[in-house]
C-alpha positions in Angstrom: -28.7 -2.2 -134.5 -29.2 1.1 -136.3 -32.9 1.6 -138.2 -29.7 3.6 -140.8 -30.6 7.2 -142.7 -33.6 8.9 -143.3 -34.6 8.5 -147.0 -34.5 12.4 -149.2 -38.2 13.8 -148.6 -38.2 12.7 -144.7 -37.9 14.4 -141.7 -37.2 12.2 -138.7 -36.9 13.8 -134.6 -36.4 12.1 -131.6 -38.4 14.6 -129.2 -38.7 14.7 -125.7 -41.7 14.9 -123.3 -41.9 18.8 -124.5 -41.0 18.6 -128.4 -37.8 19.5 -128.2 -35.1 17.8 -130.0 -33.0 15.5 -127.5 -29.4 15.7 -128.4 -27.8 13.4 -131.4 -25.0 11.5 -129.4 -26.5 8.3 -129.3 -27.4 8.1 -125.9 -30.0 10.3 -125.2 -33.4 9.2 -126.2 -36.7 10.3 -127.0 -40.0 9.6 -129.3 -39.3 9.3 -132.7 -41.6 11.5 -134.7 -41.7 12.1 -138.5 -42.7 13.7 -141.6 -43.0 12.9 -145.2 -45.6 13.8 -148.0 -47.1 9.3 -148.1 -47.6 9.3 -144.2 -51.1 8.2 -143.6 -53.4 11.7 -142.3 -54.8 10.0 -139.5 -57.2 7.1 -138.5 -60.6 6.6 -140.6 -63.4 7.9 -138.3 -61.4 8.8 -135.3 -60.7 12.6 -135.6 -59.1 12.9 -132.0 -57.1 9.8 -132.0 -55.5 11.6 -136.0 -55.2 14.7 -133.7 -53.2 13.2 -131.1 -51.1 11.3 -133.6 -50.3 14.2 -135.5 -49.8 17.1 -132.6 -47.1 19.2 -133.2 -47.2 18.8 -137.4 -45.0 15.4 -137.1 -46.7 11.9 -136.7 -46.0 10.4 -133.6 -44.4 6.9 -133.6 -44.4 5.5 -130.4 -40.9 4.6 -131.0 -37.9 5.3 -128.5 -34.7 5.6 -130.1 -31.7 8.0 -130.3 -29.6 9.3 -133.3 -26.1 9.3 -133.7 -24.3 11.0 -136.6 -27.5 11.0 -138.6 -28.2 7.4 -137.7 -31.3 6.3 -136.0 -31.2 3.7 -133.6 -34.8 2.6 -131.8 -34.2 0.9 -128.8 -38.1 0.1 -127.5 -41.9 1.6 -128.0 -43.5 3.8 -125.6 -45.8 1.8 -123.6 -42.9 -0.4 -123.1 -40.2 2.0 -121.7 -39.5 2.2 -118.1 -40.2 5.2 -116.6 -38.3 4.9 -113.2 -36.4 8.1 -111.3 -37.4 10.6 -114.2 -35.0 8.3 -117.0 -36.8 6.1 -119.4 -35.1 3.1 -119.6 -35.3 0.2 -122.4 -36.7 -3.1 -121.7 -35.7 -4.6 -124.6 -31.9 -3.7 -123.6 -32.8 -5.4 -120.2 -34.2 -8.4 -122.2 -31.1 -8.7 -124.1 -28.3 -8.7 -121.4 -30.7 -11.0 -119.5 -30.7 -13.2 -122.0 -27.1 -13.8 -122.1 -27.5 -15.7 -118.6 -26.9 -19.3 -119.4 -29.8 -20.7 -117.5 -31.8 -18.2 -120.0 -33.9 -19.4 -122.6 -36.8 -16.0 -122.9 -36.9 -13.2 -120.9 -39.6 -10.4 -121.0 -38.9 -7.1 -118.9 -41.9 -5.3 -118.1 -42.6 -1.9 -115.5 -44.3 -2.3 -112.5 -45.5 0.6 -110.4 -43.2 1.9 -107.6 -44.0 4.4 -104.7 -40.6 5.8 -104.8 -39.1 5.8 -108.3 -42.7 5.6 -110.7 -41.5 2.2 -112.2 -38.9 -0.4 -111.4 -38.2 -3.2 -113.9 -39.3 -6.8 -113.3 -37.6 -9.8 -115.3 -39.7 -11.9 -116.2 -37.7 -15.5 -117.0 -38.4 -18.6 -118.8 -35.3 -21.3 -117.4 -34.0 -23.4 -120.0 -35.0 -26.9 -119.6 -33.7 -28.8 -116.3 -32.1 -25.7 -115.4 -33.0 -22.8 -112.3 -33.2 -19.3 -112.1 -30.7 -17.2 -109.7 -31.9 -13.8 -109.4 -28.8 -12.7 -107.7 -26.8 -14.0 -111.0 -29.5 -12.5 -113.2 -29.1 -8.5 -111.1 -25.0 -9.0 -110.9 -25.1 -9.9 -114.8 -27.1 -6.9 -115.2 -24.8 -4.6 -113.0 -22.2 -5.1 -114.8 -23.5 -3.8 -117.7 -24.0 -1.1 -115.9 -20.9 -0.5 -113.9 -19.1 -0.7 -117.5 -21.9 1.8 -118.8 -23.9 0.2 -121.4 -26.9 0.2 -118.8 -28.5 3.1 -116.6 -27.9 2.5 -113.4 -31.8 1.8 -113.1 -31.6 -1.0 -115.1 -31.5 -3.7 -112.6 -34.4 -5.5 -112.2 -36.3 -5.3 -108.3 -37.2 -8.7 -109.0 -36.2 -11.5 -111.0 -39.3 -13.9 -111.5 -39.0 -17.6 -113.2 -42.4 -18.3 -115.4 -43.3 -21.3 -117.0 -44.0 -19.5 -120.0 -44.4 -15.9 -121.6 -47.6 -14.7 -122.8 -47.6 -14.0 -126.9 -49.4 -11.7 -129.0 -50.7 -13.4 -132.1 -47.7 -12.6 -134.1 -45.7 -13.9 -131.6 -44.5 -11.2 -129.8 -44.2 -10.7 -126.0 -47.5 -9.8 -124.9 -46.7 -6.9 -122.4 -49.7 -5.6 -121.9 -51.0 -9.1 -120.7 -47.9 -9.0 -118.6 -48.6 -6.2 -117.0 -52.1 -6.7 -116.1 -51.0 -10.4 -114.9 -47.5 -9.0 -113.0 -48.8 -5.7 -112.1 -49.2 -6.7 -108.0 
């Protein structure tokens, strides 16, 4: 799903690690950052959090996303990518092959720390009712995706983990940070 064009007056990037534009062929990915004459100047009474949001003369969006002939497509946020074996890899395009699994209902992919590769992803699963989780089905689901190439190769979970339920923000959204905290061991 594509975000579509930038609107005359604004100047979107997607930047790597070092500001540098990351190629526009709708794979490679980095933070979305942008500039426009209504963008907000900063935070009321927090000088260094407006600096850090504006370094580099862009404002930083936390977004991840890619562009492809002009298009802009954002795959995840910041705090949520997976850092693992120097790639960042998308949770949210974990939690949607996931998903597909029939025994399925929510899924919620989330980095835990790894001595080897920085982060591996962990799946976290909510089983439809009366059914079971199989995390062998869950990872070979997953590797396909990957062995057709619509998934980095780091994309398959380490662990596959059924939960009762999937901690919410209060709009509803998957509460990563919680998850984190709660998954992080």
């Amino acid at each position: 799903c594509r975000a579509g064009l930038p609107v005359p007056l604004v100047e979107l990037r997607a930047v790597d690690g070092e500001l540098r534009d990351v190629p526009e062929d709708g794979h490679a990915s980095g933070e979305i950052v942008a500039r426009a004459p209504w963008l907000t100047q900063g935070y009321v009474g927090r000088p260094e959090a407006s600096e850090e949001l504006w370094r580099s003369g862009y404002l930083h969006t936390q977004d991840v996303g890619c562009f492809e002939r002009g298009y802009l497509r954002i795959s995840d946020r910041i705090k949520d990518v997976i850092k693992t074996g120097g790639e960042w890899v998308s949770s949210v395009a974990i939690e949607d092959v996931v998903s597909r699994h029939p025994s399925v209902a929510e899924c919620a992919v989330i980095g835990i720390r790894d001595e080897t590769w920085g982060e591996r992803p962990l799946a976290l699963v909510v089983p439809r009712p009366g059914e079971s989780i199989d995390e062998a089905e869950i990872k070979h689901l997953v590797c396909g995706y990957v062995e057709r190439g619509l998934l980095p190769r780091y994309s398959v979970p380490n662990r596959v983990v059924a939960v009762e339920a999937l901690f919410r923000t209060s709009v509803g959204k998957y509460d990563k940070k919680v998850l984190r905290q709660r998954y992080a061991g």
